[in-house]
RODO-2510 file (C-alpha; in nm, 4 decimals, decimal comma):
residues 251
     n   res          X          Y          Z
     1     x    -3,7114     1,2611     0,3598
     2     x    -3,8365     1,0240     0,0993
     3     x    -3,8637     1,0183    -0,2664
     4     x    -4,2157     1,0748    -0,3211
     5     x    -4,1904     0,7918    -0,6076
     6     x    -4,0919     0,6049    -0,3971
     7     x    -4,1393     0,2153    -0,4944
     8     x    -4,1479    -0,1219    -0,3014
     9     x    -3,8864    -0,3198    -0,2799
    10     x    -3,9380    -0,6948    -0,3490
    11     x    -3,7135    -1,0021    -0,1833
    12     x    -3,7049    -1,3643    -0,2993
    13     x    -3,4509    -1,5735    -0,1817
    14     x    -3,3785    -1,9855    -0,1746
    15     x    -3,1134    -2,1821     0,0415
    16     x    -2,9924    -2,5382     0,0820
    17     x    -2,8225    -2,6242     0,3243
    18     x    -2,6858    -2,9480     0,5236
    19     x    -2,6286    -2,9827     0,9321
    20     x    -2,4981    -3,2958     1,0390
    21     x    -2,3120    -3,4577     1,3676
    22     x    -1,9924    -3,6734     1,3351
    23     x    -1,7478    -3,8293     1,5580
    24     x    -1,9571    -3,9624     1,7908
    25     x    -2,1190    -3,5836     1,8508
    26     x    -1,7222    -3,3966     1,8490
    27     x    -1,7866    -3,2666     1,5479
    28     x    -2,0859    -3,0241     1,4510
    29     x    -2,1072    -2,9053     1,0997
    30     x    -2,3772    -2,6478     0,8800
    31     x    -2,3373    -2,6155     0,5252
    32     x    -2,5558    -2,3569     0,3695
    33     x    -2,6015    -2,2076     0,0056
    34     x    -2,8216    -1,9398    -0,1000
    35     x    -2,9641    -1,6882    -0,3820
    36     x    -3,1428    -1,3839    -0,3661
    37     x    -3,3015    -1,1133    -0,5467
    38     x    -3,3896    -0,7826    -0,4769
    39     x    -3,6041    -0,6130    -0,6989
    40     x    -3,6196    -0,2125    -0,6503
    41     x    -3,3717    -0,2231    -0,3466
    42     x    -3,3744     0,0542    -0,1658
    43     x    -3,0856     0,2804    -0,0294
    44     x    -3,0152     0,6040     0,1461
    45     x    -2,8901     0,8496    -0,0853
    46     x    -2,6702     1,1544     0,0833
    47     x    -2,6888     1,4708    -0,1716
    48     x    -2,6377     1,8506    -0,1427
    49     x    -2,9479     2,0191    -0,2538
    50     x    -2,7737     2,3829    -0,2258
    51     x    -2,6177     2,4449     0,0655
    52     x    -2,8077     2,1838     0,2841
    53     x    -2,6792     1,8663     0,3317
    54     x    -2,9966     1,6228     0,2759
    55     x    -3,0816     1,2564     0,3286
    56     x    -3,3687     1,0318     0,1160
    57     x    -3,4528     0,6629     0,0184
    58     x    -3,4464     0,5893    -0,3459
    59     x    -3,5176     0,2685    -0,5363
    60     x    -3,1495     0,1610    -0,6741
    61     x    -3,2345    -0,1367    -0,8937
    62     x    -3,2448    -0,5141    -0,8857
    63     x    -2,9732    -0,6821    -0,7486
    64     x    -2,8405    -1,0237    -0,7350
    65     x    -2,6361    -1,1902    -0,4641
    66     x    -2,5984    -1,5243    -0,3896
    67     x    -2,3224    -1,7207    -0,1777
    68     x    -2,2329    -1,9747     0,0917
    69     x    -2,1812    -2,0086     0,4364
    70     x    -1,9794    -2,3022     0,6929
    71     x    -2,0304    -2,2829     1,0759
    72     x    -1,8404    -2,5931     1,2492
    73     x    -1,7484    -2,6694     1,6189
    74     x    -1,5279    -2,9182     1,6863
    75     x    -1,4563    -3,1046     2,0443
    76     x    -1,1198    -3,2938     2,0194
    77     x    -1,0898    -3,3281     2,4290
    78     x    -1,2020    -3,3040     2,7457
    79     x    -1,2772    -2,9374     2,8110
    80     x    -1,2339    -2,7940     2,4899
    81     x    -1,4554    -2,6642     2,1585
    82     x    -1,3147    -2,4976     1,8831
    83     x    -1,5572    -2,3304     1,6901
    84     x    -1,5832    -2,1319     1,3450
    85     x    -1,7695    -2,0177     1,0790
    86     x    -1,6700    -1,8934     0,6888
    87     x    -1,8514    -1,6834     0,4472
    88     x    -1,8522    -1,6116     0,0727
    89     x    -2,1183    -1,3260    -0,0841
    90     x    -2,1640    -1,2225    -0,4687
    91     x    -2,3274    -0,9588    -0,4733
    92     x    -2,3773    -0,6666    -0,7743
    93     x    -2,6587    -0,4984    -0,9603
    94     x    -2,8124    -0,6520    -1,2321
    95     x    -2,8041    -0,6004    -1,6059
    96     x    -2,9943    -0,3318    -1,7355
    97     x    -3,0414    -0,2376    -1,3401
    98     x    -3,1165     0,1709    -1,2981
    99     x    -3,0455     0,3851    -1,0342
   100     x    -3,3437     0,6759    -1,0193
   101     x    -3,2404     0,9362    -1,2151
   102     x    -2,9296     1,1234    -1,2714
   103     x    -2,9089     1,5089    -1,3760
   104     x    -2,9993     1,4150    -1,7168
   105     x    -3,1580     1,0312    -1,7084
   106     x    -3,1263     0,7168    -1,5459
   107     x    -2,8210     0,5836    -1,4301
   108     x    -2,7210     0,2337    -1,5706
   109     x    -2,5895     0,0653    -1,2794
   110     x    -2,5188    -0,2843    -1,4434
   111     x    -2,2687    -0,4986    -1,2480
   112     x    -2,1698    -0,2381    -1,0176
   113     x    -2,0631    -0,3254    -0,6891
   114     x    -2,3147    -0,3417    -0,4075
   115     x    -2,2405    -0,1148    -0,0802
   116     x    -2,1790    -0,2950     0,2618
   117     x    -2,1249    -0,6372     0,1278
   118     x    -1,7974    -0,8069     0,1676
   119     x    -1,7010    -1,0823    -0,0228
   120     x    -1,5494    -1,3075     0,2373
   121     x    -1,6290    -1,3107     0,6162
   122     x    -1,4413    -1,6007     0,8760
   123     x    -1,4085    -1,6249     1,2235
   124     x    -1,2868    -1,8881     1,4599
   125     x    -1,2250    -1,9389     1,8451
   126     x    -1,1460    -2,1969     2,0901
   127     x    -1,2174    -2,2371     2,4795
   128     x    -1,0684    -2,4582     2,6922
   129     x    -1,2150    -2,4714     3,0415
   130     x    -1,0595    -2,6537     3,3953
   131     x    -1,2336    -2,7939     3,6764
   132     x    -1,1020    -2,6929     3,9852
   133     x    -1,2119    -2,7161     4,3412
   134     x    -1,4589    -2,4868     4,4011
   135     x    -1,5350    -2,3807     4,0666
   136     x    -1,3949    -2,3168     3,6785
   137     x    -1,1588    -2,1455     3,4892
   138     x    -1,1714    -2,1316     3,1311
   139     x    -0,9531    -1,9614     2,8953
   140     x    -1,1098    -1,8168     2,5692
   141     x    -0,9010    -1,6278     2,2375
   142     x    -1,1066    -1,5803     1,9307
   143     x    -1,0180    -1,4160     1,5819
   144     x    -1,2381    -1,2631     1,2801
   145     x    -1,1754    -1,1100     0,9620
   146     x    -1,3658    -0,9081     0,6852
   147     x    -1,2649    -0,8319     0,3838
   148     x    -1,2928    -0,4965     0,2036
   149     x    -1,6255    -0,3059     0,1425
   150     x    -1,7235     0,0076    -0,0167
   151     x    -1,9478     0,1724     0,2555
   152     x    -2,0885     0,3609    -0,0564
   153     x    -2,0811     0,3192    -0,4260
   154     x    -2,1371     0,5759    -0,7745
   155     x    -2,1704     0,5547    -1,1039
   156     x    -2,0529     0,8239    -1,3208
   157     x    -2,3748     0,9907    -1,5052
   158     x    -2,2522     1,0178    -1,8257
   159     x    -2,6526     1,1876    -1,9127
   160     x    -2,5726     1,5088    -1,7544
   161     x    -2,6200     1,8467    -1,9175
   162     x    -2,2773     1,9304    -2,0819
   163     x    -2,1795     1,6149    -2,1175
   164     x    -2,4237     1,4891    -2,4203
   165     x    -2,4344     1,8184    -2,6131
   166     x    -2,1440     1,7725    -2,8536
   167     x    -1,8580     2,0055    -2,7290
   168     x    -1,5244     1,7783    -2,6028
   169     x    -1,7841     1,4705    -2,4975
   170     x    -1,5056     1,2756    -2,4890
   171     x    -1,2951     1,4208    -2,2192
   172     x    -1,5644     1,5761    -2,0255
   173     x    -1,7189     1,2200    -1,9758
   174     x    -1,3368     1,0957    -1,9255
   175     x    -1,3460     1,3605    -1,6311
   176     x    -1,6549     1,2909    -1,5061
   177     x    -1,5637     0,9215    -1,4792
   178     x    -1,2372     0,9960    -1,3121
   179     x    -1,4085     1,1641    -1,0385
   180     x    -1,6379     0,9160    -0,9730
   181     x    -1,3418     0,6629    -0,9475
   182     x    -1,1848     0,8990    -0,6712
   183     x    -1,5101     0,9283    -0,4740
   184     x    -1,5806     0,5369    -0,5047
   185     x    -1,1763     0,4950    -0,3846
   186     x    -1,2278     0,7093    -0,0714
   187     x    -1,5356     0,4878     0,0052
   188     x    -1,3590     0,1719     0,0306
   189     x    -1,2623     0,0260     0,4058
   190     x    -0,9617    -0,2556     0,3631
   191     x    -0,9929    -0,5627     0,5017
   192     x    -0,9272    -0,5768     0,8838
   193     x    -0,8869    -0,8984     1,1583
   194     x    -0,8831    -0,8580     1,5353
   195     x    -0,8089    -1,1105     1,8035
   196     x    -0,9705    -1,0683     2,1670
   197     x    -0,9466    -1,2795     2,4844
   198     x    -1,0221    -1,3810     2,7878
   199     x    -0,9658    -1,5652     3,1191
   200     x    -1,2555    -1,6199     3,4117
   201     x    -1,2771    -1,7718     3,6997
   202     x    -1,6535    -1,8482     3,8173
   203     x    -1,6971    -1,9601     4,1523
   204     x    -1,9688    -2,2642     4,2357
   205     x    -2,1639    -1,9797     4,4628
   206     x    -2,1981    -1,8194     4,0994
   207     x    -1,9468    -1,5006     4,1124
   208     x    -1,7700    -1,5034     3,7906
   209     x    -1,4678    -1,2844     3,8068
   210     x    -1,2434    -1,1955     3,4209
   211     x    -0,9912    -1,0764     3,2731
   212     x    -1,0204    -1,0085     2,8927
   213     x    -0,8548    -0,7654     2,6036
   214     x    -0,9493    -0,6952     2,3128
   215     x    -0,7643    -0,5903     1,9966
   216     x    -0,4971    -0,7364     2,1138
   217     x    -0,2602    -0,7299     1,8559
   218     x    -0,2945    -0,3782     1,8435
   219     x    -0,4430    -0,3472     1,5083
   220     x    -0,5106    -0,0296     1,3851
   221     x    -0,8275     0,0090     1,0867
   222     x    -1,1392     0,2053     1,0176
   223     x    -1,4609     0,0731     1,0835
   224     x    -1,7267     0,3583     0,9266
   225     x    -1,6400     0,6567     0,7007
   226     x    -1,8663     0,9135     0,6088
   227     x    -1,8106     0,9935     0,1990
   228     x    -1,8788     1,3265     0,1326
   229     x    -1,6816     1,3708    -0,1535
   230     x    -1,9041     1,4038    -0,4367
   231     x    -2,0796     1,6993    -0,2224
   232     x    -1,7935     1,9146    -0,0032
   233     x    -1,4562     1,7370    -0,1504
   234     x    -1,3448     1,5755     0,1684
   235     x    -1,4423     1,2169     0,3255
   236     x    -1,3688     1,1186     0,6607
   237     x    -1,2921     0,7174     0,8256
   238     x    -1,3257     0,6652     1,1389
   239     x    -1,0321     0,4676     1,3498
   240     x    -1,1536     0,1591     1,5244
   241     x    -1,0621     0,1040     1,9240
   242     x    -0,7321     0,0709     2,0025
   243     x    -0,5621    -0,2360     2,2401
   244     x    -0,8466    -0,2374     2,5505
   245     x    -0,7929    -0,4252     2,8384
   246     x    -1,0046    -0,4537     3,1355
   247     x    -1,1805    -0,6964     3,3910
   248     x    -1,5124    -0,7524     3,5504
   249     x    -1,6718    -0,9268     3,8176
   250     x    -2,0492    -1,0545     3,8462
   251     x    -2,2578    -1,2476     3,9820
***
């Protein structure tokens, strides 16, 4: 469902950037900067309204992000390219940013991390095909990385009834923070890489036959989590795919 107030959210962004070709066309490059701000952003809120598990869109205040990105491919020889690309992102609520309202007010959610938004990003990969007689082979490994990201992020509301009426304020807000810590910490997905690759053969009559893997390093991480924490005490991440290996054949 949706909150009934319910307001629009608002995006202005600017970017510079730069693209330019060097060494006699080897070298490709794309330098970008940028700056945005969302005004009202809006976000999917997960809450327990009883015993029913329920699902809305409320406005979660302005937020500010702004960053950089670097894309480059690079051909040093005959048959090769290298390519790549590198990320940075800022991202957090403003000051004096709100989020709806809390059991007993709005939520101040001033500099507060921003959900789904990792700070650095990079991947890179290189091909190298072969002419052969009657067709090509080319051999392909690439590798990306993410840093971590909170899939989900609280703020402790420090408004609530019993904790603004006088009687141990101090320690009941103390508690009240420390539980939002532990929800925000079981939120969190680490940073994870993973390396794939693969090896074809296409044929001049057009079959294309490969072999390819990926994960191949074996790397084991979590990809999504669902936080329910906050509403039945448990969260849950979910394991990525293993090691895979396979081939294929088209035409």
């Amino acid at each position: 469902m949706c909150s009934s107030d319910l307001a629009p959210e608002k995006t202005k962004d600017v970017e510079v950037g730069f693209k330019g070709d060097f060494l006699d066309g080897h070298l490709r490059t794309n330098v970008a900067a940028f700056y945005i701000w969302r005004n009202g952003a809006q976000n999917i809120v997960n809450a327990l309204v009883g015993v029913n598990l329920t699902q809305f869109v409320q406005n979660a205040g302005d937020v500010r992000s702004y960053g950089a990105e670097f894309e480059g491919t690079f051909l040093p020889w005959e048959g090769m390219e290298i390519s790549g690309a590198v990320a940075y992102l800022h991202s957090e609520y403003a000051s004096g940013s709100f989020f709806g309202d809390g059991l007993g007010g709005p939520v101040d959610r001033s500099n507060e991390i921003v959900p789904r938004a990792p700070e650095w990003t990079f991947n890179i990969g290189a091909t190298q095909t072969f002419e052969v007689t009657g067709g090509e082979i080319a051999v392909h490994a690439d590798y990306a990385y993410t840093t971590e990201v909170y899939q989900d992020f609280a703020t402790a509301d420090l408004t609530a009834p019993g904790l603004n009426d006088g009687v141990n304020d101090a320690a009941e807000q103390a508690a009240a923070v420390a539980f939002t810590d532990t929800q925000n910490s079981f939120s969190r997905l680490p940073g994870y890489g993973v390396m794939n690759a693969r090896a074809s053969f296409t044929l001049d009559s057009g079959f294309e036959f490969a072999l390819w893997g990926r994960n191949i390093t074996g790397k084991k991480y979590y990809n999504a989590l669902f936080n329910g924490y906050g509403t039945f005490g448990t969260a849950i991440r979910f394991q990525a795919a293993p090691r895979v290996w396979g081939a294929t054949a088209k035409y």
